[in-house]
N, C-alpha and C positions, 0 to 999 in steps of 0.2 A: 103482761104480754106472755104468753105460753105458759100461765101460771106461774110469773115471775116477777115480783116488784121492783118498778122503776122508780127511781130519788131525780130525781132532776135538784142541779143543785147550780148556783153561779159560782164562775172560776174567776176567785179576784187574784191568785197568784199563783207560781210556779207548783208550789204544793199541794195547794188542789187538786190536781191534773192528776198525781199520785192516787187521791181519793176513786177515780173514777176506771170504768171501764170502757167509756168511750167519750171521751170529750173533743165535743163542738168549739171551735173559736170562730167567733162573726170576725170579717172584716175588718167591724167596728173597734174591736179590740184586742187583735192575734197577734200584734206588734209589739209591742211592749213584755205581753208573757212571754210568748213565742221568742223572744229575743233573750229571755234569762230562762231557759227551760234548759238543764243537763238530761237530756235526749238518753243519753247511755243507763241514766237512773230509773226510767220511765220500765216499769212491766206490768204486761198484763192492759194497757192501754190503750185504745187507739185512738189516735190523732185525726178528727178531721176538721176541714178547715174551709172558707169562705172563699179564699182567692188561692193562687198556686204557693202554695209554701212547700212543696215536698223539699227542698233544698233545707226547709228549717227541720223538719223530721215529721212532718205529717205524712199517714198511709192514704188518705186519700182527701183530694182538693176541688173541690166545684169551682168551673171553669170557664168562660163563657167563650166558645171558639164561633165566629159566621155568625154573631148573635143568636145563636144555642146553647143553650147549660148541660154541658157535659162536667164529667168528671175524669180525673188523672188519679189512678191509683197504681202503689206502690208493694207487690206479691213480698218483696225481703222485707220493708219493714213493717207488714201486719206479722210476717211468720218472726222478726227478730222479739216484737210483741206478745208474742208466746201465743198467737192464734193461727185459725186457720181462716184462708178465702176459697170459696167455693171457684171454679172455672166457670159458672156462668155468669158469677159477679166478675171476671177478669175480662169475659168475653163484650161487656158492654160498656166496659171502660176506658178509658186510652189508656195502656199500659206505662208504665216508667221504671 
């Protein structure tokens, strides 16, 4: 993508998460990580997630509000993430 290789790799624990620059957790399995993950150790990462976990430390959570798939993203923690978000990613977002 933009002349930049993508790894896609499965996250079977809290350490992997480290390895990456943006990891996905389905649903199916964001509980159990998501639940031993030291959030404050995390850089350079972004969290995103399947259902609303911003409370666990994910920047942004796909959501299903009026049976619509929105999402809820979080401007502090991509920027505590050492990134940035553009404003018209914030603008189609529900902020939090």
């Amino acid at each position: 993508v933009w002349g930049q290789n993508i790894k896609v790799m499965e996250i079977s624990s809290p350490e992997d998460i480290n390895k990456c620059h943006i990891a996905y957790l389905p649903k199916s399995g964001k509980k159990s990580i998501l639940d031993n993950i030291d959030i404050g150790s995390l850089s350079n990462t972004l969290l995103v997630t399947e259902a609303d976990m911003m409370n666990k430390g994910a920047a942004i959570s796909f959501v299903y509000e009026q049976s619509k798939m929105k999402f809820k993203i979080s401007k502090e923690k991509i920027e505590q993430a050492g990134m940035k978000v553009s404003s018209s990613l914030m603008s189609i977002g529900i902020s939090v």
